[in-house]
C-alpha positions in Angstrom: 27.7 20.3 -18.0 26.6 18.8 -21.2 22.9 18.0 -21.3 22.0 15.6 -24.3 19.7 12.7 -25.1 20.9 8.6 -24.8 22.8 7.1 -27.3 22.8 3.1 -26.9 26.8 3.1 -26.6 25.7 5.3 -23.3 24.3 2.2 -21.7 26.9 0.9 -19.8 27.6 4.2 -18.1 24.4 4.7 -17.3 23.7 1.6 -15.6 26.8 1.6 -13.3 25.0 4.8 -12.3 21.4 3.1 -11.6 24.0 0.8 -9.7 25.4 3.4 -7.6 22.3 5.3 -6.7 20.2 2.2 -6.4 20.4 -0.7 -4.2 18.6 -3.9 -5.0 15.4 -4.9 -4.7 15.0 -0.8 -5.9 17.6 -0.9 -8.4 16.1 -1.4 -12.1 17.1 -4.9 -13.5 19.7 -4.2 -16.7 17.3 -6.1 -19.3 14.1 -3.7 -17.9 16.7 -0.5 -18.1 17.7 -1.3 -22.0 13.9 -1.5 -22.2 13.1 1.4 -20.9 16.0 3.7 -22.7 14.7 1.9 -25.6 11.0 2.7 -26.1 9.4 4.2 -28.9 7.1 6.5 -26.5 10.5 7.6 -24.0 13.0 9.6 -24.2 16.2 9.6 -21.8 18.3 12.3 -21.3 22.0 12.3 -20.2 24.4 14.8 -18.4 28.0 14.7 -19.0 31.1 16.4 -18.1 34.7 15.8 -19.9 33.4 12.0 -21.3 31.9 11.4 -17.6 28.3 10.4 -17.1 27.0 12.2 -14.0 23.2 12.0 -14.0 20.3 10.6 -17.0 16.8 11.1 -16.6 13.7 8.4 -18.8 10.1 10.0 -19.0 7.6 7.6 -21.0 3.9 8.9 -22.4 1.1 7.0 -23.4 -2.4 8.1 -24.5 -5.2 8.2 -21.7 -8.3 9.0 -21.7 -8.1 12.7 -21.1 -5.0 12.7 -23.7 -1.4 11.9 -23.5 0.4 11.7 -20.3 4.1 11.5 -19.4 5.4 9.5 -16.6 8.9 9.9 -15.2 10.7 6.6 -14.4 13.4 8.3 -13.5 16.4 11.0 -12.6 19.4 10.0 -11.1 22.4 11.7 -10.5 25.8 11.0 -8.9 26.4 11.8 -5.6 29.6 13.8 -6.5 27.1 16.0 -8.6 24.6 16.8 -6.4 23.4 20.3 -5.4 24.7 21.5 -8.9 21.5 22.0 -10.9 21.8 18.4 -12.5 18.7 17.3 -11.2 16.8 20.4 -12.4 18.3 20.4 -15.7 17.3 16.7 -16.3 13.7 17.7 -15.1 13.1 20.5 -17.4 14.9 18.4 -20.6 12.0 16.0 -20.1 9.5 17.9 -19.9 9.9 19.6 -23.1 10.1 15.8 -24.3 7.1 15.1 -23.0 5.2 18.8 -24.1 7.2 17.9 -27.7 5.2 14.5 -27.5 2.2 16.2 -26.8 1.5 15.3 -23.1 -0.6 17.6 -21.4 0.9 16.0 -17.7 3.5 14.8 -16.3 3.6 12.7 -13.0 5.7 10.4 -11.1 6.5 8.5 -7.7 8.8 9.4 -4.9 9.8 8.2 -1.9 8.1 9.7 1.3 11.4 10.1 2.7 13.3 11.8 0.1 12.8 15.4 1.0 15.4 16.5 -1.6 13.5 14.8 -4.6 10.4 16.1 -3.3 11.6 20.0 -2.5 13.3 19.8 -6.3 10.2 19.0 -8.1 7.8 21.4 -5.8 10.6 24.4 -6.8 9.4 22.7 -10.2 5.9 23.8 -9.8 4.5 19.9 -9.0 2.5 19.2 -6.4 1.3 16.0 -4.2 -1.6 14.3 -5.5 -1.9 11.7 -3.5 0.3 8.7 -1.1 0.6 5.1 -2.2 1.5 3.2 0.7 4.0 0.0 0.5 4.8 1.0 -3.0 8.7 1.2 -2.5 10.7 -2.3 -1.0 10.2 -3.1 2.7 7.0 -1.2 3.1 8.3 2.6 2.2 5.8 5.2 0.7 5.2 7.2 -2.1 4.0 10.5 -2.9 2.3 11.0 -6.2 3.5 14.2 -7.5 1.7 15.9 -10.7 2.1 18.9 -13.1 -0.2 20.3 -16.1 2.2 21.0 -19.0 1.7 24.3 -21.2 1.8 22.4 -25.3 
């Protein structure tokens, strides 16, 4: 697997794949996912084997209060990919985008339910900060998960 950051010409790929994990109303609209790939203060990361797009991954930072902080929009990855380390790769690549920006944390939102997302990023070294009910469509909620970065 090939692990390297967006290119606009990736666009298209990558958003059949938000359309194939994603079902609307929690699929990202296309003009808010050319946004987001397209920020000043994000960085998206893509995973790719022989041409194919199998899995991306957006973290964004701003500056807080206590200093900059990263938030992960998100990591998707195919279904035919799964349980191969894609996921993990993805995490760890934004990260150091995120340490590389300077963010002392990184934090992001997932779905109650999703006990594969949530076991990946506790192997990961995050951990629950906190539930946000009715944050996801039709009521579903999620868990806050957190993690100091090492600069």
């Amino acid at each position: 697997m090939l692990y390297r950051l967006y290119k606009p010409e990736d666009f298209d790929a990558l958003y059949a794949l938000e359309e194939l994990c994603f079902e609307p109303p929690s699929r990202f609209g296309r003009r808010y996912m050319r946004l987001l790939v397209s920020r000043a203060n994000a960085t998206a990361w893509i995973a790719e084997e022989d041409g194919r797009l199998w899995g991306f991954a957006i973290v964004e930072w701003s500056e807080e209060r206590r200093g900059i902080t990263a938030y992960i929009q998100t990591i998707e990855v195919s279904p035919e990919a799964r349980g191969r380390g894609v996921g993990g790769a993805l995490l760890g690549r934004i990260e150091g985008s995120a340490r590389a920006a300077g963010a002392g944390l990184i934090w992001l939102h997932v779905e109650a339910a999703n006990a594969a997302a949530i076991h990946l990023y506790e192997a990961q070294g995050y951990a629950c900060d906190g539930r946000q009910e009715n944050y996801y469509p039709h009521g579903r909620a999620a868990l806050i998960y957190v993690k100091r970065l090492s600069l």
